[in-house]
C-alpha positions as CSV (number, residue, x, y, z in Angstrom):
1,X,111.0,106.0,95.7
2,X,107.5,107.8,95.0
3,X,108.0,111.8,96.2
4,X,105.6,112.4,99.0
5,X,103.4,114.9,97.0
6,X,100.7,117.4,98.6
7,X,98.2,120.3,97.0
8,X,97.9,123.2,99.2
9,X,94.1,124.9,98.0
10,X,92.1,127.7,98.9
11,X,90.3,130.8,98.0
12,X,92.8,134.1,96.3
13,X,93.7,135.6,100.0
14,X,93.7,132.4,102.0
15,X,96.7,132.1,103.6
16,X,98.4,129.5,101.1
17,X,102.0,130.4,100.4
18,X,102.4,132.0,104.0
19,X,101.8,128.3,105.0
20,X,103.8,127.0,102.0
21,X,106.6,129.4,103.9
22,X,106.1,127.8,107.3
23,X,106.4,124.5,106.2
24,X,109.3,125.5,104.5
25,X,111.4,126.7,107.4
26,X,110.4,123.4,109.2
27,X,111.0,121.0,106.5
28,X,113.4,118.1,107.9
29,X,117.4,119.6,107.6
30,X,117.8,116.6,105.5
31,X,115.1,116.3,102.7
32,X,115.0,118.0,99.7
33,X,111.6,119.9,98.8
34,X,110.4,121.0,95.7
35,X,107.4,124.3,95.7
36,X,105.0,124.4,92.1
37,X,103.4,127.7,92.2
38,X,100.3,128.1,90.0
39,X,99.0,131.6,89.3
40,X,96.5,132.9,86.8
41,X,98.6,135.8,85.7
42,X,101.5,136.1,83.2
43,X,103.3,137.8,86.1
44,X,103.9,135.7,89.1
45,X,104.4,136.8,92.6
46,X,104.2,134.0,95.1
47,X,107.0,132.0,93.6
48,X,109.3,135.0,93.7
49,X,108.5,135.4,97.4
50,X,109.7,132.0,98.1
51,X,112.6,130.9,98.7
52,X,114.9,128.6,96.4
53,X,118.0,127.0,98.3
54,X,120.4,123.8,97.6
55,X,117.6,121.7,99.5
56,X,114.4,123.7,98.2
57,X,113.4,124.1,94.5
58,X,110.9,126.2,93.6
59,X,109.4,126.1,90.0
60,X,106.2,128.5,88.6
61,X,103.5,128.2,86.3
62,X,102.1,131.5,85.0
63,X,99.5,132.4,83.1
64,X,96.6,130.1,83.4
65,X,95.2,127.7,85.3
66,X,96.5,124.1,86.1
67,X,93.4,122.8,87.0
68,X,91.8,123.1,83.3
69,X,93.9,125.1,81.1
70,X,97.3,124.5,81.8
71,X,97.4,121.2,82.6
72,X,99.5,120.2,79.7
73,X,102.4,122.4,81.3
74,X,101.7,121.3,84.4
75,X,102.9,117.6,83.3
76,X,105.2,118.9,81.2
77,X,107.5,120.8,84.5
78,X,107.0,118.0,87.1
79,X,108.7,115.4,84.2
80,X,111.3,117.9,84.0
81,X,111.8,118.3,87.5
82,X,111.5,114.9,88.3
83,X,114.0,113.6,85.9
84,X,116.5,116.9,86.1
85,X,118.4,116.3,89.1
86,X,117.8,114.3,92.2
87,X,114.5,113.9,93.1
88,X,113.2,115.7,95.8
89,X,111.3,114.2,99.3
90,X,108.4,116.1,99.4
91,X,106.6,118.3,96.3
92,X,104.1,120.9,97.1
93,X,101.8,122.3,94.4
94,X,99.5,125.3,95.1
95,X,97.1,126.1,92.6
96,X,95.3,129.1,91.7
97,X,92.7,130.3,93.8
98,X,90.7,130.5,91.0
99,X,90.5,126.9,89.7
100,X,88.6,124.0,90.8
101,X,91.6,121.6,92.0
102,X,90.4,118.2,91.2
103,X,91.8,118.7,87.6
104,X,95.4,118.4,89.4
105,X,94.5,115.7,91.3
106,X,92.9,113.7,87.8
107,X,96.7,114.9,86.0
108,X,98.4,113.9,89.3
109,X,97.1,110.1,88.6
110,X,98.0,110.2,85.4
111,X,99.8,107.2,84.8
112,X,103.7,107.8,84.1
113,X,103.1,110.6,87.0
114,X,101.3,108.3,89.6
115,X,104.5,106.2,89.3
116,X,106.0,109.0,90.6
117,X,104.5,111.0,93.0
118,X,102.6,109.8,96.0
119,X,99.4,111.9,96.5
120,X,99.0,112.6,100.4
121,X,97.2,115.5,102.1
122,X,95.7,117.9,100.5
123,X,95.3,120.9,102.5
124,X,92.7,123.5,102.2
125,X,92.5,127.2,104.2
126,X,90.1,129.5,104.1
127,X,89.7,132.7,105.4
128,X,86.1,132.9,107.8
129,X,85.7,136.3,106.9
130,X,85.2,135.5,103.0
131,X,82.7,132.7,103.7
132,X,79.2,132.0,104.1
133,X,77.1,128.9,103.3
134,X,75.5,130.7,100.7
135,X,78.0,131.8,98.6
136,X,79.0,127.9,98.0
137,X,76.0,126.6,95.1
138,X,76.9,123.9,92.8
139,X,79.8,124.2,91.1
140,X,81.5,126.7,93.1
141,X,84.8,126.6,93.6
142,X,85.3,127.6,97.0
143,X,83.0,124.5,97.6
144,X,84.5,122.1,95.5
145,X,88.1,123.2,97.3
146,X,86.7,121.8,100.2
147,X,84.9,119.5,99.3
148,X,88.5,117.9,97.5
149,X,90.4,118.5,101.1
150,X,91.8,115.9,103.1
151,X,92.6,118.6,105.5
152,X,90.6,122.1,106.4
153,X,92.7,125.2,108.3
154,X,90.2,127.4,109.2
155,X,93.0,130.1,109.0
156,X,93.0,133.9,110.4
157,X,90.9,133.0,113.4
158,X,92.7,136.0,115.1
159,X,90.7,138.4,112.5
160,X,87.8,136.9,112.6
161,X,84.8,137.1,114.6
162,X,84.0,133.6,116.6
163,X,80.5,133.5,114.7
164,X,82.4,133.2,111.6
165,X,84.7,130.9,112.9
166,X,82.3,128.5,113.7
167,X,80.3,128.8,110.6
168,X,82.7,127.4,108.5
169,X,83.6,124.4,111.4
170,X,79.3,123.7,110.9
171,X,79.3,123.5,107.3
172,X,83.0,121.5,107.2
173,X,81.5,119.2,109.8
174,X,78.3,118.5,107.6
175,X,80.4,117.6,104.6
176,X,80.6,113.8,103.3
177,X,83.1,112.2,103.3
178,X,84.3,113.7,106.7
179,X,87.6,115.6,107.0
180,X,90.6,113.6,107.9
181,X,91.2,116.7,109.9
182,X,89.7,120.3,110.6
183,X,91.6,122.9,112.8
184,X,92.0,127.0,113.6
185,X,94.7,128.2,112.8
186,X,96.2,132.0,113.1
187,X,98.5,133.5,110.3
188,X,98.8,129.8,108.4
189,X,100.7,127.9,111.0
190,X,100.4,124.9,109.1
191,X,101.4,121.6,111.9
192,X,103.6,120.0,109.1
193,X,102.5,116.5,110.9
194,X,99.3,117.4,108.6
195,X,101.0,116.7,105.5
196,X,101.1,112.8,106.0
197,X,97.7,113.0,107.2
198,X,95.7,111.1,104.1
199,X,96.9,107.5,103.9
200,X,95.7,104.5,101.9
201,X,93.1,103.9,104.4
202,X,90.3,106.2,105.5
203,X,91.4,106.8,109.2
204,X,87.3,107.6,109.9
205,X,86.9,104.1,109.0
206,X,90.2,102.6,109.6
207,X,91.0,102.1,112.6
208,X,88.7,99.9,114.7
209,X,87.4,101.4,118.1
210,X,84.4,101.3,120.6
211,X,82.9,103.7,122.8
212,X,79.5,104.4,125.0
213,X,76.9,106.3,124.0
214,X,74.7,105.8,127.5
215,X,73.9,101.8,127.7
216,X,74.6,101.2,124.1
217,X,77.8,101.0,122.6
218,X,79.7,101.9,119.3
219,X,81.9,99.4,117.4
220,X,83.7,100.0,114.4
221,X,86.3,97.9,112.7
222,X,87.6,96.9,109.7
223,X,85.7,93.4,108.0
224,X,88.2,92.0,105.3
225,X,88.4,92.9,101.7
226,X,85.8,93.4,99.5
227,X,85.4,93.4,95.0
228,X,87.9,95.5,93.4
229,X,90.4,95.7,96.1
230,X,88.1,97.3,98.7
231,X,88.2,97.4,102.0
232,X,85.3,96.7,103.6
233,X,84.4,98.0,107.2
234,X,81.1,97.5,109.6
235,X,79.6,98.9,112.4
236,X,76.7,98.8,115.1
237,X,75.4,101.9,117.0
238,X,72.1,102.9,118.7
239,X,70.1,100.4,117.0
240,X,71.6,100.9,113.3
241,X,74.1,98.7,111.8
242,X,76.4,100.0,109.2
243,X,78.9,98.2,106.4
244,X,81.3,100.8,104.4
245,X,82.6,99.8,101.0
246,X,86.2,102.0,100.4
247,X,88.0,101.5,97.2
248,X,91.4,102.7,95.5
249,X,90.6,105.9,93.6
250,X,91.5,104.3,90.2
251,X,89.0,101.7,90.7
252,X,85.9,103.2,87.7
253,X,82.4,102.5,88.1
254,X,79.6,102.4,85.2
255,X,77.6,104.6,86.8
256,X,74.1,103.5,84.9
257,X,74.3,100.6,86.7
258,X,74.9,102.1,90.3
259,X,72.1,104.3,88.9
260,X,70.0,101.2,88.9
261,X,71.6,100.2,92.1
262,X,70.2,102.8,93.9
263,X,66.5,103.1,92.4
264,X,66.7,99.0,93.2
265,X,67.0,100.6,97.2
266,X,63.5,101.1,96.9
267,X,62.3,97.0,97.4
268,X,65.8,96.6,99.8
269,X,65.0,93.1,100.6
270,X,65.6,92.7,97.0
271,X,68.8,93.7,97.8
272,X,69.2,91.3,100.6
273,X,68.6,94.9,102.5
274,X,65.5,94.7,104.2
275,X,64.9,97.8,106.9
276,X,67.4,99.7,104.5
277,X,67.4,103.4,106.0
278,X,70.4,105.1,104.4
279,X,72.6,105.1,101.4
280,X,75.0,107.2,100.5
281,X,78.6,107.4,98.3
282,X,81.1,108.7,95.8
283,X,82.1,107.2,93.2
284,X,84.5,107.5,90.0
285,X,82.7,107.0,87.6
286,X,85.9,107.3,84.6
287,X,84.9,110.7,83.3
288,X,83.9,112.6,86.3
289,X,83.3,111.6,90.5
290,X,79.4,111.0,91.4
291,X,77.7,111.6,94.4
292,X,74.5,109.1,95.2
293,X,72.2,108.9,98.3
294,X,69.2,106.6,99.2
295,X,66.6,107.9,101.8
296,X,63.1,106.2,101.0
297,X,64.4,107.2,97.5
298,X,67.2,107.5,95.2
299,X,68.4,111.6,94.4
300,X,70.2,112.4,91.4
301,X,73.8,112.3,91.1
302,X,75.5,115.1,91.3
303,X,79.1,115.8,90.1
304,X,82.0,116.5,92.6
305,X,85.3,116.8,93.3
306,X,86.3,114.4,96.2
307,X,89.0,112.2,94.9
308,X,90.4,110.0,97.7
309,X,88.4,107.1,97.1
310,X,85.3,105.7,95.8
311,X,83.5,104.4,98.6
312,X,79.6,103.3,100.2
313,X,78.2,103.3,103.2
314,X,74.4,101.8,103.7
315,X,72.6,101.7,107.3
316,X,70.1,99.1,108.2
317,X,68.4,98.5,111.3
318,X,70.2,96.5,114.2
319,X,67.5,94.0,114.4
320,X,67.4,93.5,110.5
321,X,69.6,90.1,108.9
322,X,71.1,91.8,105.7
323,X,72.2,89.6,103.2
324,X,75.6,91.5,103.0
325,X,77.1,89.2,100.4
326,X,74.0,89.3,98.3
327,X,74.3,93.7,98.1
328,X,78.2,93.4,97.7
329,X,77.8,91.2,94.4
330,X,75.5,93.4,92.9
331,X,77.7,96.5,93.9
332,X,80.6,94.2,92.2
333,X,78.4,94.0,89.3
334,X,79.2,98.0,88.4
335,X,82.9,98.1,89.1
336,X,84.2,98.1,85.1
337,X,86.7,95.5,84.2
């Protein structure tokens, strides 16, 4: 059995191992849990605040980061602690504050590890005090820590003005993908439900439902399955039709040819796309994760560090007949074998 395995991210300050200790104290009476603390220094604290117990190991890297630096001896204590002893139910890993987190994910999908561990939620807090839009630019690593959750806990809302509060909920809300889930929280009370929250579906997209906006209605569903194991998923709203592409995260791309893809957006019909408005998607692209988008032109990529999926989503107009097969064989043509 995989272990149920979970990241818990955020800025130095955030709130992550007072959560860690809440989920802790309600972790099932029966399972067995395992805590990997990361921190930069040679000295480490937050491991030696938590607890260790028959049913609750708790192991620490110190003295660099496992997001870049230390990722050797990040593989090298979960093989130990997965072969030493029975294997626990659930593992939680919390990073530095300093490091930009989707180097764990990439070492977590490793091969030999992936066989082991079962990547679910990862949860990001953050602290609204510390934040403003501003202070996230490319490549920062407060934004790429959210921009890698599953999960957002907009934590120390008791301490924090409401205007602050809701900044962060604008900028989360405007982020793409969407959160699986964003929620306040006061002095890191963590619902441990959110733990299980990232499956292998995308629940924005997963689950099919309907509802009104005035005299027009919202559909969603899934479609069937699509190249390279996707899933494919459609919907029709105020006069736009949609159809999402999501694929498994080790799925690669050549990402010249969705390059070309995209710059192809310009003639849609082409594309069997005609009245194309939108465009957008991540994608892994073997070396690093892509960002693309289409509006009456193709933008550059741009590096991030979503892992949960590759996955595109184009908007047409209602009244348009898109050759949807035609599109999905030229997005096949970019998946590498």
């Amino acid at each position: 059995m995989r272990v149920a395995t979970n990241l818990i991210i955020g800025p130095l300050g955030a709130g992550k191992s007072t959560a860690i200790r809440q989920l802790l104290v309600a972790r099932p009476e029966a399972e067995r849990w395992a805590v990997l603390v990361n921190e930069f220094g040679e000295v480490g604290i937050d491991a030696a605040t938590l607890r260790a117990s028959d049913q609750v190991t708790v192991r620490e890297i110190a003295g660099g980061c496992v997001c870049c630096g230390a990722q050797m001896q990040l593989r090298v204590t979960l093989t130990r602690l997965l072969q030493r002893g029975p294997r626990p139910h659930r593992l939680l890993i919390e990073p530095t504050g300093l490091g930009h987190p989707a180097g764990v994910v990439d070492a977590l999908r490793d091969p030999w590890l992936a066989e082991a561990l079962e990547l679910r939620a990862t949860i990001a807090l953050i602290d609204p005090r510390e934040f403003s839009a501003e202070r996230i630019d490319r490549g920062s690593v407060l934004g790429d820590q959210l921009a890698l959750a599953d999960v957002v806990v907009v934590n120390k809302s008791d301490l924090a003005r409401r205007a602050e509060v809701e900044a962060v909920l604008r900028y989360v809300e405007g982020l793409y993908p969407p959160k699986r889930a964003v929620v306040v929280a006061e002095r890191a009370n963590v619902d441990p439900g959110l733990l299980d929250e990232a499956g292998d579906l995308p629940e924005d997209l997963s689950a099919a439902h309907s509802h009104d906006h005035g005299e027009e209605a919202c559909t969603i569903g899934a479609s069937g399955e699509g190249p390279g194991g996707s899933q494919v998923f459609q919907a029709s709203d105020l006069g736009v039709e949609t159809r999402g592409w999501v694929f498994p995260p080790d799925r690669v791309f050549d990402r010249r040819c969705l390059l070309r893809l995209f710059e192809a957006m310009d003639d849609g019909p082409a594309l069997g796309l005609p009245a194309l408005r939108r465009a957008k998607g991540v994608f892994n692209t073997g070396q690093d994760w892509h960002r693309l988008d289409w509006a009456h032109g193709a933008g550059a990529p741009e590096p991030v560090s979503y892992r949960r999926d590759s996955r595109l989503e184009v908007l047409v107009d209602a009244t348009s007949t898109p050759d949807w097969e035609r599109f999905q064989a030229a997005l096949a043509e970019c998946l590498r074998q």
